[in-house]
C-alpha positions as CSV (number, residue, x, y, z in Angstrom):
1,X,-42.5,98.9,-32.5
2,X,-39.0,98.7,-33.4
3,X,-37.8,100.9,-36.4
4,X,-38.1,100.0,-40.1
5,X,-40.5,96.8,-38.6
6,X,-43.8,96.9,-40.9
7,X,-46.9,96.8,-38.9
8,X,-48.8,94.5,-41.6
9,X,-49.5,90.9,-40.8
10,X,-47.7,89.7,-43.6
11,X,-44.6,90.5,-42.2
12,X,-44.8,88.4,-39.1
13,X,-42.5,85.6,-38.5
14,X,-44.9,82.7,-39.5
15,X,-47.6,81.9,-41.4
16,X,-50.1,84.2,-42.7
17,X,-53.8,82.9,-42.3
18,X,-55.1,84.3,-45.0
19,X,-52.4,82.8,-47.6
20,X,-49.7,79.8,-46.4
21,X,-47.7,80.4,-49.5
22,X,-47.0,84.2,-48.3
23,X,-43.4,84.9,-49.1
24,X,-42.9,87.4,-46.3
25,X,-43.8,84.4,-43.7
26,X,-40.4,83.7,-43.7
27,X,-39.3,86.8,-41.8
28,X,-35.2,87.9,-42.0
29,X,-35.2,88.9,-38.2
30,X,-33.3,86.6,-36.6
31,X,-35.3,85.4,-33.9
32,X,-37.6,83.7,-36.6
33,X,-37.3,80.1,-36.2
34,X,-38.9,79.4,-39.5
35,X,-36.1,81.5,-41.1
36,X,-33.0,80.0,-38.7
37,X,-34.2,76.4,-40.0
38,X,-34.5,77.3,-43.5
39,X,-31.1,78.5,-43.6
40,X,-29.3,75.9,-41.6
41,X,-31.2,73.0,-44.1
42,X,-30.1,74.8,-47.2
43,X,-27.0,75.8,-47.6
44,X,-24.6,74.1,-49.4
45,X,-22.6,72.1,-46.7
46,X,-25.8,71.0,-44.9
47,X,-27.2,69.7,-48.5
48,X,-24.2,68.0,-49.3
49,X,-23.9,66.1,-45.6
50,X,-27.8,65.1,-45.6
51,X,-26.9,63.7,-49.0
52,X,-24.0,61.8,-48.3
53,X,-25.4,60.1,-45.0
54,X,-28.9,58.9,-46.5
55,X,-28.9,55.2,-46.1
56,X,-25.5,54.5,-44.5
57,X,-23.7,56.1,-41.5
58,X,-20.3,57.4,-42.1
59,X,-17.3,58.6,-40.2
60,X,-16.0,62.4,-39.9
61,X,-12.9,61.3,-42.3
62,X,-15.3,59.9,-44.6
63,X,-17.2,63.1,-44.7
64,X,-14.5,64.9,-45.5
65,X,-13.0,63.2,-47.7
66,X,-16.4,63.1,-49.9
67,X,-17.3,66.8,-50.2
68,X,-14.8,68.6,-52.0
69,X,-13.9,71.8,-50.5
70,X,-15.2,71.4,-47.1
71,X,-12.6,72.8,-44.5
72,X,-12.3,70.1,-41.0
73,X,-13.7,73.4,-39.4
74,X,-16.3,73.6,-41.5
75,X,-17.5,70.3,-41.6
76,X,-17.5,70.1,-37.9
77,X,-19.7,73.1,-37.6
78,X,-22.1,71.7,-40.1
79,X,-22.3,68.3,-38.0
80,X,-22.9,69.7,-34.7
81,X,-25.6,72.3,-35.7
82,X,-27.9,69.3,-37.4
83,X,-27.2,66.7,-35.1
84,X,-28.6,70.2,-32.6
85,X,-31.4,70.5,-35.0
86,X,-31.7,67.1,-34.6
87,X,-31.7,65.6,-37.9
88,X,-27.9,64.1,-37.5
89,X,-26.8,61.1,-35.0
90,X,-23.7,61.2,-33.6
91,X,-22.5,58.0,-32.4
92,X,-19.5,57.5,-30.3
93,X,-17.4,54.0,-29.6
94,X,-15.7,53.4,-26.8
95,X,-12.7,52.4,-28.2
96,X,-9.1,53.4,-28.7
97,X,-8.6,55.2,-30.7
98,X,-12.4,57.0,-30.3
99,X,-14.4,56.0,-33.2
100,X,-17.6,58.4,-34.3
101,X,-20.0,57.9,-36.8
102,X,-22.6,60.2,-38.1
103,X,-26.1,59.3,-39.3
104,X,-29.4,61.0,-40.3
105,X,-32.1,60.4,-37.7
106,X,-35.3,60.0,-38.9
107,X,-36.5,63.2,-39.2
108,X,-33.3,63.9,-41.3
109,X,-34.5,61.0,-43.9
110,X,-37.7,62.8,-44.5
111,X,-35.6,66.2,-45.3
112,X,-33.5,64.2,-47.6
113,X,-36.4,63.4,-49.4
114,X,-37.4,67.1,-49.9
115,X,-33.6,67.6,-51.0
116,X,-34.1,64.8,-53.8
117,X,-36.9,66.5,-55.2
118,X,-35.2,69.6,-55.6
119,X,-32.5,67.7,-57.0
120,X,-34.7,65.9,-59.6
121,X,-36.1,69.6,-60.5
122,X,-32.9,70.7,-61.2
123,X,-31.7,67.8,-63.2
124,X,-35.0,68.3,-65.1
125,X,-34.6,72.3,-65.7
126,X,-31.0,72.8,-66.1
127,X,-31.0,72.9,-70.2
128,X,-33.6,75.6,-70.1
129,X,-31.6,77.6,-66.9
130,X,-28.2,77.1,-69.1
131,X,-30.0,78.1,-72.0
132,X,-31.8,81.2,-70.0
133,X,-28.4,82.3,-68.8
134,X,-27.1,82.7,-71.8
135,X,-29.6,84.4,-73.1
136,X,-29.2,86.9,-70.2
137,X,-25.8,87.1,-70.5
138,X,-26.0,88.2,-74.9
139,X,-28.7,90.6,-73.7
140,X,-25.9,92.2,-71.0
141,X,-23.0,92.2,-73.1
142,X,-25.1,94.2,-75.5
143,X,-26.3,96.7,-73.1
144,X,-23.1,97.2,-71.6
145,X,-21.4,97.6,-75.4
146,X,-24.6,99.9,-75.6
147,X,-24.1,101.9,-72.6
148,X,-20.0,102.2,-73.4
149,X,-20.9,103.5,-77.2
150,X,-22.9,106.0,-75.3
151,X,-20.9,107.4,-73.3
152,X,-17.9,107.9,-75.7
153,X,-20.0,110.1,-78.4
């Protein structure tokens, strides 16, 4: 067994039988495909091209031009590793100069619609979560002035 790797069941790449809501099913080593999908569908690039594609296809420019901040490097990276995971379409015209469009393929739909509901969570939550990080943020402030007090008597 390799070192620091925990013999328990629970910390198998997968699914545990006994509960399919087990946190630790989605293993950090990185031959866990579970894991490797997870983190290709949800970071921020990947979220904001699934998105921007769901009911129209749209060229690279386009893309790019949509999502603030994106680098051409970047964007072009994000492309190739969902239209791999095969949830992007990448269409190319023969003509001069080369025109390619990107779309979601069907399974990429279906992921969009997990995305909305996040967003439609968030939309719903995000007075409490402001009003929760300010309330963390008071509470710090007055542990820091606390801890500085402290440490000058």
């Amino acid at each position: 067994m390799e070192e620091g790797t925990s013999p328990t069941p629970t910390h198998l790449c997968g699914t545990s039988p006994d509960d399919p809501w087990d946190a630790f099913q989605w293993d950090t080593r990185e031959d866990c495909e579970v894991r490797q999908i997870l983190d290709r569908v949800a970071d921020k690039w990947s979220l904001l091209v699934i998105a921007l594609l769901e009911h129209r296809t749209l060229r690279f420019t386009e893309l790019r031009r949509r999502i603030d901040g994106i680098s051409q490097r970047m964007l072009t990276v994000t492309l190739r590793q969902l239209e791999r995971d095969g949830l992007v379409r990448r269409t190319v015209h023969p003509v001069v100069p080369p025109r390619v469009d990107y779309a979601l393929t069907p399974m990429g739909s279906t992921l969009h619609t997990t995305i909305q509901a996040l967003v439609t969570w968030t939309e719903a939550h995000q007075q409490e979560i402001a009003a929760a990080r300010a309330d963390y943020d008071v509470r710090l402030a007055a542990a820091t002035e606390d801890a500085t007090a402290a440490g000058t008597r």
